[in-house]
N, C-alpha and C positions, 0 to 999 in steps of 0.2 A: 443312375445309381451304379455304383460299381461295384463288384462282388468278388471278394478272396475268393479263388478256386485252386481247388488243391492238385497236386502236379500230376497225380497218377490220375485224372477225370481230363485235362488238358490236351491229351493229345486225342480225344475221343471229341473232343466237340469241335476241333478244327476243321473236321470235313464235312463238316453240315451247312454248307453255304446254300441251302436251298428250300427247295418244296413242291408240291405240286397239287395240285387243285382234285377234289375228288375225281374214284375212278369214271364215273357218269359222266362229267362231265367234260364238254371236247375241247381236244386241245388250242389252244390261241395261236392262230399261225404270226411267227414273228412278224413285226415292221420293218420293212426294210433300211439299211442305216442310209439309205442315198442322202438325207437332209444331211447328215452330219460330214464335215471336210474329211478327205481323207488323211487316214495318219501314215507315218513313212515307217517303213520295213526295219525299224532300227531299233537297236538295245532300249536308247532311250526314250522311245515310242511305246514299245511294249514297256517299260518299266513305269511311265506316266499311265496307262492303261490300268494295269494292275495293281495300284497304285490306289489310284481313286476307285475300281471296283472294290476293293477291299475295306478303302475308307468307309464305301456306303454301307458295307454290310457290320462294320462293327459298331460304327454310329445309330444302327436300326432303321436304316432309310431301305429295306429291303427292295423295294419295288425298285428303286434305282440301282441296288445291286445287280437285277433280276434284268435290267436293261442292257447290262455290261456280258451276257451270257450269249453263247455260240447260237446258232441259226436251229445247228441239231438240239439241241440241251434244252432251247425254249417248245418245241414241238413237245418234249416230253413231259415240261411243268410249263404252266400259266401265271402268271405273274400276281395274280386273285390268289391261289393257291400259296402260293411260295411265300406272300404276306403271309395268308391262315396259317400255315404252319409256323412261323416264325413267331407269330402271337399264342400258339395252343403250346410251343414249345422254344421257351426264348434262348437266346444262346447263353451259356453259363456264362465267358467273359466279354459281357456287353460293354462297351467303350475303353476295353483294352487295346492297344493299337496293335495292328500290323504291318511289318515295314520290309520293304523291298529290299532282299539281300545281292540277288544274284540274277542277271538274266542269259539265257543260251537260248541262240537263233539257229534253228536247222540251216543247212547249205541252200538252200531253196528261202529261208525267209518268210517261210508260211505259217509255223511252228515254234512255238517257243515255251520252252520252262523257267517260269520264274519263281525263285527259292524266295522264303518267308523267314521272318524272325519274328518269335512275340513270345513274352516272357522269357528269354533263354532256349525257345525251342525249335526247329529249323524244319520247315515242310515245304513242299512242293505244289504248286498248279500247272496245269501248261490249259495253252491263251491260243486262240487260230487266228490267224489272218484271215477277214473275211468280208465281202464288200466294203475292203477300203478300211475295214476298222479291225483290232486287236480285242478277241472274245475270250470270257473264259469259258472250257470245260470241263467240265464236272469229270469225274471218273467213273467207270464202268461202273462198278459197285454204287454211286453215288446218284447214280442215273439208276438202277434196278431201285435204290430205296424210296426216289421217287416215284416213281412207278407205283407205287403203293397206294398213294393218295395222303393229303396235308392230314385229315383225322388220321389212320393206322399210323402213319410214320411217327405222327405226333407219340403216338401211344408206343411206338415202338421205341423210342427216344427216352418217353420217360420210364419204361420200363428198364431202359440200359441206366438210367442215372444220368441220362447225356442233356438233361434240360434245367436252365439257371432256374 
């Protein structure tokens, strides 16, 4: 189902790519990516990366978004969690697309910001280089709301108005 969301609620639900599993309980140490080939140091590596994590998470396949997250970012949310919350608090524009504008690679290649477009609006992620694969990471602030746990954040979401 797809839902009219109105402009000024839009730039408030683009940073909620996430969740985390109550405070009790412990965090899920990542899987390692060794199964998967490695991908190359390049724009359009990290652009295919980003790419398809973002597809996952606007089509609601959360857990496979939550695949696509940094080695630090999944220590702080569980992939149990980051589903819960996704379901106590759905994203306003669910199967809105997001589409790869821009990528910039640090001099090192380890590092990379990739800009977004969706509806007219233009934001940022940046993605790490990390056992061979392109992650994203969450932002400081986006990492603290995890922290909270999938029930508070939920509530905290829908007290801001930020849940479809």
């Amino acid at each position: 189902m797809h839902r009219v969301i109105p402009a000024v609620v839009l730039p408030f639900m683009l940073v909620g790519c996430g969740g985390e599993s109550a405070p009790s309980a412990a965090p899920q140490e990542p899987a390692p990516a060794a199964s998967a080939p490695a991908q190359p140091q390049t724009e359009e590596a990290v652009r295919e990366a980003a790419q398809e994590h973002v597809d996952a998470y606007v089509s609601g396949d959360y857990a496979g978004a939550w695949e696509s997250w940094s080695n630090n970012a999944k220590k702080v949310l569980d992939q149990a969690g980051y589903v819960r919350l996704n379901e106590l608090c759905p994203q306003l524009a669910e199967g809105v697309p997001m589409k790869v504008d821009a990528v910039r690679l640090n001099a090192a290649k380890t590092v990379a910001v990739v800009r977004f477009e969706r509806l007219g609006f233009k934001f940022s992620y940046k993605y790490l280089y990390e056992d061979g694969q392109w992650r994203f990471q969450p932002d400081a602030e986006t990492i603290a709301d995890y922290r909270l746990g999938a029930e508070a954040l939920a509530a905290k979401r829908k007290r801001e108005g930020s849940c479809g």
